[in-house]
C-alpha positions as CSV (number, residue, x, y, z in Angstrom):
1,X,-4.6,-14.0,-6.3
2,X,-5.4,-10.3,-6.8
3,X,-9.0,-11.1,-6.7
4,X,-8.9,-12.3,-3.2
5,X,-6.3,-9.7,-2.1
6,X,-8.3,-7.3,-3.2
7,X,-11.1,-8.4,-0.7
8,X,-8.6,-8.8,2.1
9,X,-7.4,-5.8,1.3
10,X,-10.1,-3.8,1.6
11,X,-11.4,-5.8,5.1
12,X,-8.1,-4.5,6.5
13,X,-8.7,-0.9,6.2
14,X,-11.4,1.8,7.8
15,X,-14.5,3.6,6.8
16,X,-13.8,6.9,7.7
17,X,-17.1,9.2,7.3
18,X,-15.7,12.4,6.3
19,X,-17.6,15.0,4.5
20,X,-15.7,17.7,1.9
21,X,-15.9,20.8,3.2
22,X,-16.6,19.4,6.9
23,X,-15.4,21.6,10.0
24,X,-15.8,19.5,13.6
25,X,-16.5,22.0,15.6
26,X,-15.8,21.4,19.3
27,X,-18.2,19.8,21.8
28,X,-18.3,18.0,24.7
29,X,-18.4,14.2,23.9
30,X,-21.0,12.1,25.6
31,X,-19.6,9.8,28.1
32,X,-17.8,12.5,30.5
33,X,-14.9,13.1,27.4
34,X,-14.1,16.5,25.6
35,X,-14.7,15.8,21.9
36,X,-16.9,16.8,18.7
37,X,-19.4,15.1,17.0
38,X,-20.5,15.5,13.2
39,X,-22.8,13.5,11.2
40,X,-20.4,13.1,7.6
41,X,-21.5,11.2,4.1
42,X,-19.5,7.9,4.2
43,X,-16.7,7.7,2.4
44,X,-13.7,4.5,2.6
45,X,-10.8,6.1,4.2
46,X,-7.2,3.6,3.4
47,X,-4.0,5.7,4.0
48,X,-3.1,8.5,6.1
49,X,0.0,10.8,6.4
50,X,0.9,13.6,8.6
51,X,3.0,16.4,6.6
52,X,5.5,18.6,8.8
53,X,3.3,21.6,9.3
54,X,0.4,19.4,11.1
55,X,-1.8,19.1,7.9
56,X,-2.7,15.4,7.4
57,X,-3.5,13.6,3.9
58,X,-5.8,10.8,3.4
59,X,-6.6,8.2,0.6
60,X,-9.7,6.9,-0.4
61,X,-11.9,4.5,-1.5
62,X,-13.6,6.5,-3.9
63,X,-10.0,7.3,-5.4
64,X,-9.9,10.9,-3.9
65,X,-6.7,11.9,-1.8
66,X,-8.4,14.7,0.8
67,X,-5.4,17.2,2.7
68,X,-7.0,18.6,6.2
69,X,-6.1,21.2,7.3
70,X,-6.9,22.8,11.5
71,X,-7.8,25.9,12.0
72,X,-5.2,26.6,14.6
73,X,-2.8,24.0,16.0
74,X,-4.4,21.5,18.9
75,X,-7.8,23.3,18.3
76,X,-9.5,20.1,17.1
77,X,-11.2,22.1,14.4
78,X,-10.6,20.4,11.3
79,X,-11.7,20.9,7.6
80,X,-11.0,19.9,3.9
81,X,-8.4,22.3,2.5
82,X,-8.1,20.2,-0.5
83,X,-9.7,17.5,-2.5
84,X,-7.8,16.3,-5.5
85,X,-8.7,13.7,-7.8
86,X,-6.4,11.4,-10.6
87,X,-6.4,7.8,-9.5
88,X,-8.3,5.3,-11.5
89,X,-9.2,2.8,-8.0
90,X,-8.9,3.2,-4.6
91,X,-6.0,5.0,-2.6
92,X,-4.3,2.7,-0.1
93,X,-1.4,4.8,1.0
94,X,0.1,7.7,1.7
95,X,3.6,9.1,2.6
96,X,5.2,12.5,2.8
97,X,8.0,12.5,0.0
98,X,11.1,14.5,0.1
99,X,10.7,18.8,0.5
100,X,13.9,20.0,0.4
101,X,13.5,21.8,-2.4
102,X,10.8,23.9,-0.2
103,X,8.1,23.1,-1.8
104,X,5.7,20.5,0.2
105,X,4.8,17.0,-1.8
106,X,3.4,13.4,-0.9
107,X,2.9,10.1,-2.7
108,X,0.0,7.8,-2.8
109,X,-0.4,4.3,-4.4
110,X,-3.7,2.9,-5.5
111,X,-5.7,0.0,-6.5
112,X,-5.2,1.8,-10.5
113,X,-1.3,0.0,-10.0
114,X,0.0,3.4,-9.9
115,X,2.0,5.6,-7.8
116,X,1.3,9.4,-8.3
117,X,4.0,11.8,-6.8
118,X,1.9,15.2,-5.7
119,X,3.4,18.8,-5.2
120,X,2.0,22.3,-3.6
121,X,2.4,25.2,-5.7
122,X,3.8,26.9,-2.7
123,X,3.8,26.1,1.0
124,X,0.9,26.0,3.0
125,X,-1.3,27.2,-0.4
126,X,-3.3,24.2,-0.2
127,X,-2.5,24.2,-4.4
128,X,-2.0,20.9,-5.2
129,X,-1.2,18.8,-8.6
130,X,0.4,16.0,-9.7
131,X,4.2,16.5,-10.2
132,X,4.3,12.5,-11.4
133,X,2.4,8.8,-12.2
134,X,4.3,6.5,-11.9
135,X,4.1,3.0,-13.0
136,X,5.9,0.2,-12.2
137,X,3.5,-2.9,-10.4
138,X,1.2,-5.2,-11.8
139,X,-1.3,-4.7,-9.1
140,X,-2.5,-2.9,-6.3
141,X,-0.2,-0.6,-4.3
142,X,-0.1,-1.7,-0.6
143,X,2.5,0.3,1.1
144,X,4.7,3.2,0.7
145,X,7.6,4.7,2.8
146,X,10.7,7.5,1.7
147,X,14.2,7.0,2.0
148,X,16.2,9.5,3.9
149,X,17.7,10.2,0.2
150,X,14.3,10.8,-1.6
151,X,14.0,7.4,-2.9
152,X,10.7,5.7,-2.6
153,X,9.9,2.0,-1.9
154,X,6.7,0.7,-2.5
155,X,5.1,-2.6,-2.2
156,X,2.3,-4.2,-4.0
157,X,0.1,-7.2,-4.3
158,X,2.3,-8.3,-7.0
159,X,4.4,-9.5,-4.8
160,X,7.3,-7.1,-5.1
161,X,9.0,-4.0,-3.8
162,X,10.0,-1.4,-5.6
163,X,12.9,0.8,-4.8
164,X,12.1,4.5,-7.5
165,X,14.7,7.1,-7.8
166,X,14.2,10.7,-8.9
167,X,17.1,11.8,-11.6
168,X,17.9,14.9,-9.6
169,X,15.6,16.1,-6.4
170,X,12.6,18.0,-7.3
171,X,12.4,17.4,-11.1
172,X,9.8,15.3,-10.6
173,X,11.1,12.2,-13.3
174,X,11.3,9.3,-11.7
175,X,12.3,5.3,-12.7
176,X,12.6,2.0,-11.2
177,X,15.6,1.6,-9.6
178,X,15.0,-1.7,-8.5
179,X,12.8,-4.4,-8.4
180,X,13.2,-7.4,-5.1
181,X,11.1,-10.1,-5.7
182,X,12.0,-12.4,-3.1
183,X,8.8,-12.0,-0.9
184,X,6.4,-15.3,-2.1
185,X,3.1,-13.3,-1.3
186,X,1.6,-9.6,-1.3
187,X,3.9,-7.0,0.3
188,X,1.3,-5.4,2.8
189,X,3.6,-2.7,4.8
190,X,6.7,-1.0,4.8
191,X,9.6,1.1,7.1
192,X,12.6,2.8,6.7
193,X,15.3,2.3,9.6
194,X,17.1,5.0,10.2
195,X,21.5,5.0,8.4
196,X,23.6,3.3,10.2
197,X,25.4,6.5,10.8
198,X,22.9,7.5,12.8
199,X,24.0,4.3,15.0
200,X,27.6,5.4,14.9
201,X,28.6,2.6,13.3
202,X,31.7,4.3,11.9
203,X,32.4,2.7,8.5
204,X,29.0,3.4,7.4
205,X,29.1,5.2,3.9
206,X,29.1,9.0,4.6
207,X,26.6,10.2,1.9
208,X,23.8,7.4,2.5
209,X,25.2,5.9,5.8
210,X,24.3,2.5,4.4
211,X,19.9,2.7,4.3
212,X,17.8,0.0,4.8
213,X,14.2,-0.5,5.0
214,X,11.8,-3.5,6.1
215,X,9.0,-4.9,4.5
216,X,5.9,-7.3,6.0
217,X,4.2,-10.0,4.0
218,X,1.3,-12.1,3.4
219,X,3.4,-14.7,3.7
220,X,4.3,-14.3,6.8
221,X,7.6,-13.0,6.8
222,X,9.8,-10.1,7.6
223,X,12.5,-9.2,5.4
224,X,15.2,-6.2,6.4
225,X,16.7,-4.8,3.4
226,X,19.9,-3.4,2.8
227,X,21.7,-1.5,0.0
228,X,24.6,-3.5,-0.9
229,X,26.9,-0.6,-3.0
230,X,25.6,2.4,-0.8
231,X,23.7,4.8,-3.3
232,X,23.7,2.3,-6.2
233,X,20.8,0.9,-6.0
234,X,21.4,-2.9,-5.7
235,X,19.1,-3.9,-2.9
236,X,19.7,-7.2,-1.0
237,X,18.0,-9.1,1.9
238,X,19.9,-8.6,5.1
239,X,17.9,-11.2,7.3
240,X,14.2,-12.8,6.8
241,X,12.4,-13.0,10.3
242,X,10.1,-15.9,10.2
243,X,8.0,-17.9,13.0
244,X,10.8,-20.0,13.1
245,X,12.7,-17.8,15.2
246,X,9.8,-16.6,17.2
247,X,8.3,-14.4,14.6
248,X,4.8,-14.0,13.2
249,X,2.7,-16.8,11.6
250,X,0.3,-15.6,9.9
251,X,0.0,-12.4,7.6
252,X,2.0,-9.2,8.9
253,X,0.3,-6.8,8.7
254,X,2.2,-3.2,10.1
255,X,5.7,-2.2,10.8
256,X,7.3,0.9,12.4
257,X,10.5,1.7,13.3
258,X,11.3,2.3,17.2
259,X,13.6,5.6,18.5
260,X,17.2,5.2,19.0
261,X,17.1,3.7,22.1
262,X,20.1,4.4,24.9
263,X,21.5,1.5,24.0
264,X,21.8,2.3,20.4
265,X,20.2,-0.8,18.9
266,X,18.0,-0.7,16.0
267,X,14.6,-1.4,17.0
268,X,11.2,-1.9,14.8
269,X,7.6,-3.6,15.8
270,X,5.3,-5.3,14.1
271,X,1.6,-6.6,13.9
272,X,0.1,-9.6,12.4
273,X,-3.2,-11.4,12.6
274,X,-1.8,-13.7,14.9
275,X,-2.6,-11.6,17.5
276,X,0.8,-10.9,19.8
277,X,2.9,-7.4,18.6
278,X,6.6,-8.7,18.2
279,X,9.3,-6.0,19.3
280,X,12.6,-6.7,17.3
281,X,15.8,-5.8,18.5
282,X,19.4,-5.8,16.2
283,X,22.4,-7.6,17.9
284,X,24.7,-4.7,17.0
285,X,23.6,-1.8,14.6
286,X,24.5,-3.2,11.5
287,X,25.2,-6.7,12.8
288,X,22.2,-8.6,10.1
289,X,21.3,-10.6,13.3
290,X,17.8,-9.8,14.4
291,X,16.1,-11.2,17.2
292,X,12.8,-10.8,19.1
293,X,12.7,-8.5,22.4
294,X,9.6,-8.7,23.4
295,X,6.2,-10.6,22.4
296,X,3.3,-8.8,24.0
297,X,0.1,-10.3,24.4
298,X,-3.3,-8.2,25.3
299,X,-4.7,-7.2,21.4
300,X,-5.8,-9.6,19.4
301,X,-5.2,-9.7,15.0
302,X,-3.1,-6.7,15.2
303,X,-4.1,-4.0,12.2
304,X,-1.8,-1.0,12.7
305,X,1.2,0.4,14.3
306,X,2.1,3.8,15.2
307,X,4.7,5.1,17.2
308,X,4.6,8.2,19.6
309,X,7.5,10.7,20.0
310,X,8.0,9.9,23.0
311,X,9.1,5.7,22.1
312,X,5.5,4.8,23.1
313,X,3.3,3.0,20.7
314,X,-0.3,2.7,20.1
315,X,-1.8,-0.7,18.1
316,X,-5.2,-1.1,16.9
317,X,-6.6,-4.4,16.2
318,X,-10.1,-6.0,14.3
319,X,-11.7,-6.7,17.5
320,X,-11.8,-2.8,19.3
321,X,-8.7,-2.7,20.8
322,X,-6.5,0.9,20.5
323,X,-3.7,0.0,23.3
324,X,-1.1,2.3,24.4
325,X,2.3,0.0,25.2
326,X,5.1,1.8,27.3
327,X,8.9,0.7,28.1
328,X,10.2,0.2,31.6
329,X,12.9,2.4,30.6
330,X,14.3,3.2,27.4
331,X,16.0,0.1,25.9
332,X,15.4,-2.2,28.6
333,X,12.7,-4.1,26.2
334,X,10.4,-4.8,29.2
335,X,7.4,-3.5,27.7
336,X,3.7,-3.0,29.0
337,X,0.3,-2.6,28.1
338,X,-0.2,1.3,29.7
339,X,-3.5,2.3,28.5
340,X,-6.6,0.1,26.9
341,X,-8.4,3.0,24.8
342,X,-11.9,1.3,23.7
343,X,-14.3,3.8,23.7
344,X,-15.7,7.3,24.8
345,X,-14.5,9.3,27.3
346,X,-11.2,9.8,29.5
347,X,-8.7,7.2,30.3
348,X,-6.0,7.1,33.0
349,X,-2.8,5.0,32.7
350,X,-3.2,1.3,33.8
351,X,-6.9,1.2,33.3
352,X,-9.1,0.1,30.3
353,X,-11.9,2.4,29.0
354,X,-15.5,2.3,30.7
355,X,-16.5,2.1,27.4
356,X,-15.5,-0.9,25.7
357,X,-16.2,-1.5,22.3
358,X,-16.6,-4.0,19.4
359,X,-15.4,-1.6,16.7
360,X,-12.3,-2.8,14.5
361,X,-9.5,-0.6,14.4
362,X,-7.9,-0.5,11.4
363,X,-5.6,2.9,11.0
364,X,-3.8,4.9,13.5
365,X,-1.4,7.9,12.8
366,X,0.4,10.6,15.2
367,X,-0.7,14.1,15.4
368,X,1.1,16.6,17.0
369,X,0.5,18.1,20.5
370,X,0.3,14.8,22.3
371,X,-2.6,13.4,19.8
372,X,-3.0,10.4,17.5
373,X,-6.0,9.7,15.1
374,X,-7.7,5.8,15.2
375,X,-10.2,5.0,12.2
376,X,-12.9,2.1,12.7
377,X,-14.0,-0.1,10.3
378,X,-17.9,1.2,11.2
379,X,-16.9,4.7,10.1
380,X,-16.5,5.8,13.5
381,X,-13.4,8.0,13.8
382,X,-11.5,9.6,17.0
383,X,-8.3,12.1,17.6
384,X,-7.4,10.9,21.0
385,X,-5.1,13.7,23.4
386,X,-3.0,12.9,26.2
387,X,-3.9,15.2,29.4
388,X,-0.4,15.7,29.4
389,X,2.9,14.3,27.7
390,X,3.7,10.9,28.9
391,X,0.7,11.1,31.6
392,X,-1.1,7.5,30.0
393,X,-4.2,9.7,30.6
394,X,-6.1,10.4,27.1
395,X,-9.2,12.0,26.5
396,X,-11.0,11.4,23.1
397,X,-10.6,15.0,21.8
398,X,-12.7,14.9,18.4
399,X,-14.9,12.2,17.1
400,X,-16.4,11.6,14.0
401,X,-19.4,8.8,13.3
């Protein structure tokens, strides 16, 4: 099983060609675009996270994790502020763990089995260590994603989720909480929906307001998780969303959790290789009865999820599709396909790219100022800007290859 995980795994995730040290400085992109252009050393890119002051992190297949820093916000003008080394195998994800006790930290899981809990000496210092390894899975770490408590939940190709608490915020000692075991394949992606509190559902516990995360499988499956004594740490599954009810059948692949909408249901999408993006919508907020919106056709074997501020999402798939889906209105679950990014150049809203493209895409993540980043399984990699919030127009802003 790992063995051929391991290869799946691996297919699933993009070569990024970055270059320690790197700046991209600014040029005009061939192909009428604005955009940079740098010839980087390969180097196997697998998770990315944005932290709150615009820096983004990055995990790799040479088992470096890489924080970027740009040289002044929306300037496209990125370099390597960091490069910091520990894991024994490749890094497959990252996600920015809990700051409030000021000082900045993320975690990454690897292919080494372990999770590794990183801190900055002091904000913005680019200083980083390891505040924590922590180990807990029998084999590669898939997914990561934080509670709105601290907690982290992880998933693996052991075929479990683990939920890790911290024995008081910021020490930096950390255990197994919990481990759920009911997933029959590797765990491949993980969410957290927001407390039910945040719903107004008003006998939602006031601490925690009752959180609950979901998971997507190898199997096929999506489970939705909910803690059953609120801060305890017994973990149960609310519903499993499976083909039979018009969900995915094959592999999921991504997850991410939708805004509030007006209507105040709970909302999350999600990609598989079987090619449609399923939007899910909850009955009432805390109801356990899940349903699908919306099935949206127009990418093919789905790879990653991402969703703007705005309630937008972007999706990339293995056959060169980056598409930009928009509501009707917020929370009437009619969605469309707005914008078909495929290559160079500018894009308006309800057109597709003059320059389509065979490239997989396998990662996407949200910058701010009206930007997202798309890695490509060739190594090709792009920061995509929107002419102006909520326009559908994008222009590729920096590129990488």
């Amino acid at each position: 099983m790992n063995a051929h995980f391991d290869q799946l795994h691996l297919n699933a995730h993009p070569l990024l060609k970055l270059f320690p040290g790197c700046t991209c400085h600014m040029k005009r992109a061939p192909g009428g675009g604005g955009g940079s252009v740098a010839n980087l050393a390969s180097c196997a890119m697998h998770g990315v996270a944005v932290l709150s002051d615009g820096r983004f992190v990055t995990g790799s297949r040479d088992s470096t994790v890489k924080v970027w820093k740009e040289s002044s916000p929306g300037s496209g003008e990125w370099s390597v502020e960091a490069t910091l080394t520990g894991h024994g195998g490749p890094v497959y994800c990252v996600a920015v763990a809990d700051a409030s006790t000021g000082e900045p930290r993320f975690v990454t899981g690897s292919g080494d089995t372990t999770v590794k809990v990183w801190k900055e000496s002091s904000p913005g210092s680019g200083v980083w260590s390891v505040e924590a390894t922590l180990s807990g899975h029998d084999s590669f770490v898939v997914c990561v994603a934080v509670l709105a408590d601290g907690r982290l939940v992880t998933g693996s190709g052991d075929y479990t989720v683990n939920v890790w608490v911290e024995t008081s915020r910021g020490s930096g000692v950390w255990s197994v909480e919990m481990t759920l075991t009911e997933h029959s394949s590797a765990v491949c992606c993980v969410a957290v929906l927001p407390p039910l509190r945040s719903y107004g559902v008003e006998d939602a516990d006031a601490s925690t307001g009752e959180p609950r995360f979901v998971t997507g499988s190898r199997d096929g499956t999506v489970k939705v998780w909910k803690e059953t004594s609120a801060g305890f740490g017994v973990w149960s599954v609310e519903a499993t969303l499976t083909r039979r009810i018009g969900g995915h059948s094959s592999e999921v692949t991504c997850v991410a959790v939708l805004p509030n909408a007006s209507t105040g249901e709970p909302r999350f999408v999600t990609g598989s290789h079987d090619g449609p993006v399923k939007v899910w919508v909850e009955s009432s907020p805390g109801s356990d009865v899940w349903s699908v919106e919306a099935t949206l056709t127009g990418s093919n074997y789905v790879m990653c999820v991402a969703v703007l501020a705005d309630g937008r999402f972007v999706t990339g798939s293995r056959y060169g599709m980056t598409n930009v889906w928009k509501e009707g209105s917020p929370g009437n679950g009619r969605w469309e396909l707005e914008t078909f990014l495929g290559g160079r150049g500018r894009v308006r809203a309800g057109r597709r790219s003059r320059y389509p493209t065979r490239r997989a895409v396998y990662c996407v993540a949200v910058l701010p100022n009206s930007r997202f980043v798309a890695g490509f399984k060739d190594g090709m990699v792009k920061v995509w800007k929107e002419a102006s919030p909520g326009s559908g127009t994008w222009d590729v802003e920096v590129y990488w290859r």
